[in-house]
N, C-alpha and C positions, 0 to 999 in steps of 0.2 A: 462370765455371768451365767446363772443356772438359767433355766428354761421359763424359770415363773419370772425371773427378772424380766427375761424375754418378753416373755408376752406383758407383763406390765406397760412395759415401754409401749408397746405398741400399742397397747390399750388407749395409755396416756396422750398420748399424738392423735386421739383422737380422727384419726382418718386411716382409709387404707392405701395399700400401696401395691405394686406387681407382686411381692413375696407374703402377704400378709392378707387375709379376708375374713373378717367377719359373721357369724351366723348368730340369731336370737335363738332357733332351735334346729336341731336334728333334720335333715331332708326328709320331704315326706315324697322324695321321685328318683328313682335310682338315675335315671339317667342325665338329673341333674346332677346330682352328687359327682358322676364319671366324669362331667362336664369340667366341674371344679378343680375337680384333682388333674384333667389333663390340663390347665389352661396352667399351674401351679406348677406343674412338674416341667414345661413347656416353654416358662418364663426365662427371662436373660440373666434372671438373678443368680451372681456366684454365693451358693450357701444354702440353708436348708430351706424351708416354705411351711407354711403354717395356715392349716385352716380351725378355726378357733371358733367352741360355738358355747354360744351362752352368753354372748357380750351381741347389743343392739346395732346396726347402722351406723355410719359414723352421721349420719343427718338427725339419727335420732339421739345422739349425742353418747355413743360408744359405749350404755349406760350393762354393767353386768350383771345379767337377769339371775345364769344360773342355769345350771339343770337337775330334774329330782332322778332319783335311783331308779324307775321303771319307767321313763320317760318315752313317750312314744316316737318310734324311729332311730332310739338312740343304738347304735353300733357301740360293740366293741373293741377292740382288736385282731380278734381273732376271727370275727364278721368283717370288717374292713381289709382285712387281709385275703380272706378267702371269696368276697366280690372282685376283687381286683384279680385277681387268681383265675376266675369263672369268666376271665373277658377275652375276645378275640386280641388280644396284642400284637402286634407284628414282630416277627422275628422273637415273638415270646419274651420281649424286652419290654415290663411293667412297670411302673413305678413303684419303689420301696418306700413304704410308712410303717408309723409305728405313732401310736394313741398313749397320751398321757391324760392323766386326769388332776386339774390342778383347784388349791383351795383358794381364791381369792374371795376376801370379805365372809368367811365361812357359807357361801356360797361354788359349790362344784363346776368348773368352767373346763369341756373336754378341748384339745388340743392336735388335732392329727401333722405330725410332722410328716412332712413329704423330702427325704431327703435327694440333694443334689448330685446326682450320679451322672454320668458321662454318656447316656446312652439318648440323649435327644436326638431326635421328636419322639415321643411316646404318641402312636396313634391305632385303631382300631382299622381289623382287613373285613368286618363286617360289620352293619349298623347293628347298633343294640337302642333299642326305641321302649317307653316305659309313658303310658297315656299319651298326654302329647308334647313330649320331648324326645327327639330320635339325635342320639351321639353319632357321626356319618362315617361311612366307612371311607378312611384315606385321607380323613381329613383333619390336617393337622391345626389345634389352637393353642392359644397362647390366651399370657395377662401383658397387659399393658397400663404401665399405671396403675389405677383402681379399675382398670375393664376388663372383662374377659372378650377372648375375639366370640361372638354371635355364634350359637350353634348350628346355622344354617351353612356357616360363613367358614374357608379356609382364613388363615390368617396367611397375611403378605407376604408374596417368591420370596423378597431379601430378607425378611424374619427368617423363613423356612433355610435358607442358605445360611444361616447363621446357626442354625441349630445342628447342622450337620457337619457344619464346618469344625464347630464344638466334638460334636459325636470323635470325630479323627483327629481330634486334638491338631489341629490346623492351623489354629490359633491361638494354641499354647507358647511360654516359653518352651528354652530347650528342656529348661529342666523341670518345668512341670508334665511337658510330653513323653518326657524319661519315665516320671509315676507311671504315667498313661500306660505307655507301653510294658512295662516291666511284669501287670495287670496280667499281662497275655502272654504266658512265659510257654504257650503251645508254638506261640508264632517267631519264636528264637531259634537260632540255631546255639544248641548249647551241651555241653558233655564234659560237665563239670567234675573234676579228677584228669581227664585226660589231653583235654584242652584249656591253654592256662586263658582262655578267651572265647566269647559269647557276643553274639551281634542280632538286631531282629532281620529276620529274613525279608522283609518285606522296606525298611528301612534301615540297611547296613552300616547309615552314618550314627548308629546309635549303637554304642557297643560296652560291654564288659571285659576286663581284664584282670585276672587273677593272679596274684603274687605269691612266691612258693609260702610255702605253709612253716609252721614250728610249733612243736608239741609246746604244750599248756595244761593248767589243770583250772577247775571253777567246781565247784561245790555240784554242779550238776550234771558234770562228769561224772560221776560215781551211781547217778541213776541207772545208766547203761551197764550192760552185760560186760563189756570191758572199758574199764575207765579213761586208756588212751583219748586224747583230744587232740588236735590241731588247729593252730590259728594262723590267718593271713588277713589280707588285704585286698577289697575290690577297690578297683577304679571305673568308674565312669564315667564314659565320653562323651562328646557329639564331636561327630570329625574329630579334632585333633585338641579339643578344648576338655577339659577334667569337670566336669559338672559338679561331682563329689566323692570320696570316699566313707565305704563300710568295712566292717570288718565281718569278715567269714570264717564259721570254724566245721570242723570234721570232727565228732562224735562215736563212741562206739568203733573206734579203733579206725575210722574213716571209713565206716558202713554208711553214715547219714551225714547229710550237709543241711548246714543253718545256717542262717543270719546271726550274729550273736544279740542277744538282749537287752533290754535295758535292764535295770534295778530300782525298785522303788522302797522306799522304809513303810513300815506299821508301828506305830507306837501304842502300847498293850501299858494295863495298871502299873504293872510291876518290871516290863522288859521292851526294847523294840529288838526289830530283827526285819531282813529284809527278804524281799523274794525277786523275782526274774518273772520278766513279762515283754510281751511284743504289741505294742499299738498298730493295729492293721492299715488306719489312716496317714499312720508317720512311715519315715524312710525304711525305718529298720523293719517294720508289719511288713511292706510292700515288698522290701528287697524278701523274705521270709516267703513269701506266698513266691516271688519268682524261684528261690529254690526249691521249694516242696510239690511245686506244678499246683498251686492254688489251695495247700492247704491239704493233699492227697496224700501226703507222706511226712508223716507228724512221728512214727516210730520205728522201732528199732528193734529186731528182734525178740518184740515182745515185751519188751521195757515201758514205762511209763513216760510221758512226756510230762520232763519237771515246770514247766512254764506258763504262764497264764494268759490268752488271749484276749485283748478287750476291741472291739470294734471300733471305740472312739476311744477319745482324751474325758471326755465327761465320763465315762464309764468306769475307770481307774479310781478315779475319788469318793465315787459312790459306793464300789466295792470296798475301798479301805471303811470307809467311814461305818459300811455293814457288819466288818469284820469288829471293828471297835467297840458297835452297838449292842454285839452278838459273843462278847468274848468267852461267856462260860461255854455256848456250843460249841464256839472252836476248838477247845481246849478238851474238848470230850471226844473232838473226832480220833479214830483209833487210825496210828499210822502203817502205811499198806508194806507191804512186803519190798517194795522199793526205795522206803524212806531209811528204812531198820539198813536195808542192806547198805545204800550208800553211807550210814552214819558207822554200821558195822565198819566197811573197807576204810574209810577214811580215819578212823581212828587205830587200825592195824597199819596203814602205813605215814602213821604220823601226821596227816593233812589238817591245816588251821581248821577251826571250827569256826571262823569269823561268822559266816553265817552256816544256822543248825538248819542240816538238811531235812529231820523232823517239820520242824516251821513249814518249809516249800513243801513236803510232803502235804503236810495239812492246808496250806494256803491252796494249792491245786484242788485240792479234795473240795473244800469249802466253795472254790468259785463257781465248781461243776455245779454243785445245789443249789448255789444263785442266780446261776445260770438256768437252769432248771423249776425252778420255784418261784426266786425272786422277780427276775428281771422281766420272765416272761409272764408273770400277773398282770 
């Protein structure tokens, strides 16, 4: 379900709840606002949070007001962003949002997602006070139901013990504490090529093991300065139980190490074709960031990184659906000196052309500008 579903629903339930709250307009008190977003970010709910303004009380019958273009006190993104940025954090661990603007009843109703990250409690090492509302330092709130805990007020030891317990995935399965951990590939011991095996140092019963490799080829092979590739096999464990398997490849003659990809199709007026991408959220993103040390090591000698990065799963469909809306500009972007050369080599030593490395050339090219233009509007 998209985002406006989302919040329809919730409109429609006419009440609030721990993950969802209500505003008729824009705060007119910063230190309420911080108030909000830490009681939101602070909540037990597994999933994103949602502060939604332009819609009434749920007593005053959830009724959506709306809000106009110069509205006073209205934030935007890049204000919301850079308030929470300007706040004493602790351990410099904020809470991540991101503001949509949505049309219901051709009335504009803004949207700030607060998404569900692992780093509970989000609290302040200094008060920050705005008239007479002071956010306290050290003191950690929460939602409960429809309530925020009182900003005078910490919320309850066993809440707070449960958000830390969260924080060290304490409470996870094995195999969601595997994501957790994989996250922090600083806090592994790992020396991948020359140990066929990886463990975190600090919890050793979580480990990686690498199966030998065998050359391969994939269309994005030929981006690299030499096309050799290698493929194998991880496993991963807790103690002695298999959590799951990915598969790992070596690039550029076994200069770089990946995750391998998924592939997803575009269907175009006249042709589809497909491209290679990593979801940051799914197994394959995460295993990806634990090889590249968080995303630090994306190339190769100077080469282009053929592959498209999306943060989420909603972000994938958005992008296609841009590409489809957008086809004459795609079709005009000129292809870079890496698309020619892979389509050059692969066609000198005979390689399918299943999918046209032009395409991935232009799809990368294309997502950078959405990325750039689009998304971040």
């Amino acid at each position: 379900m998209n985002l406006k579903g989302k919040i329809l629903k919730l409109i429609e339930s006419k009440r609030e709840s721990d993950y969802w709250d209500f505003k008729q307009e824009p705060h007119d008190n910063n230190a309420s606002l911080l108030h909000d977003i830490l009681c939101l970010s602070n909540c037990n709910h597994r999933g994103n949070r949602y502060l939604i303004y332009g819609v009434t009380d749920p007593k005053e019958g959830t009724e959506i007001i709306g809000l106009t273009e110069n509205q006073s006190n209205r934030k935007s993104q890049v204000e919301f962003i850079d308030f929470l940025r300007s706040k004493p954090f602790a351990g410099d661990c904020r809470p991540e949002v991101e503001l949509h603007t949505i049309q219901i009843d051709g009335k504009d109703v803004d949207v700030l997602v607060v998404f569900d990250n692992p780093n509970k409690p989000y609290y302040l090492t200094h008060d920050y006070r705005e008239m007479d509302k002071n956010v306290k330092a050290n003191f950690i709130y929460t939602r409960t139901n429809d309530t925020n805990t009182p900003i005078d007020r910490s919320a309850d030891i066993g809440v707070i013990e449960k958000m830390w317990r969260q924080r060290f995935g304490i409470d996870l399965s094995p195999l969601e504490r595997m994501k957790l951990l994989l996250l922090q590939p600083q806090d592994w011991f790992k020396d991948i090529g020359n140990k066929p095996y990886s463990y975190h140092l600090d919890f050793p019963e979580f480990r990686i093991e690498f199966s030998e490799v065998h050359a391969f080829y994939e269309v994005y092979s030929f981006f690299f300065t030499n096309e050799k590739s290698f493929l194998g096999t991880a496993t991963f464990k807790y103690h002695s139980t298999t959590l799951f398997e990915l598969e790992y490849m070596y690039c550029d003659e076994m200069r770089i190490a990946l995750a391998v990809p998924e592939t997803a199709n575009v269907r175009l007026k006249e042709y589809e074709n497909w491209f290679y991408y990593y979801d940051l959220q799914e197994l394959n993103g995460i295993f990806l960031q634990f090889m590249t040390n968080k995303l630090t090591h994306l190339h190769s000698r100077g080469s282009t990184f053929p592959f498209v990065l999306f943060d989420k799963k909603s972000e994938k469909a958005e992008f296609i659906d841009y590409v489809v809306n957008n086809e004459d500009t795609f079709h005009k972007i000129v292809p870079s000196y890496w698309g020619e050369h892979a389509k050059k080599e692969m066609k000198e030593q005979k390689k399918g052309l299943t999918i046209d490395p032009i395409f991935i050339d232009r799809i990368t090219q294309f997502h950078e500008r959405w990325v750039e233009h689009y998304k971040c509007t």
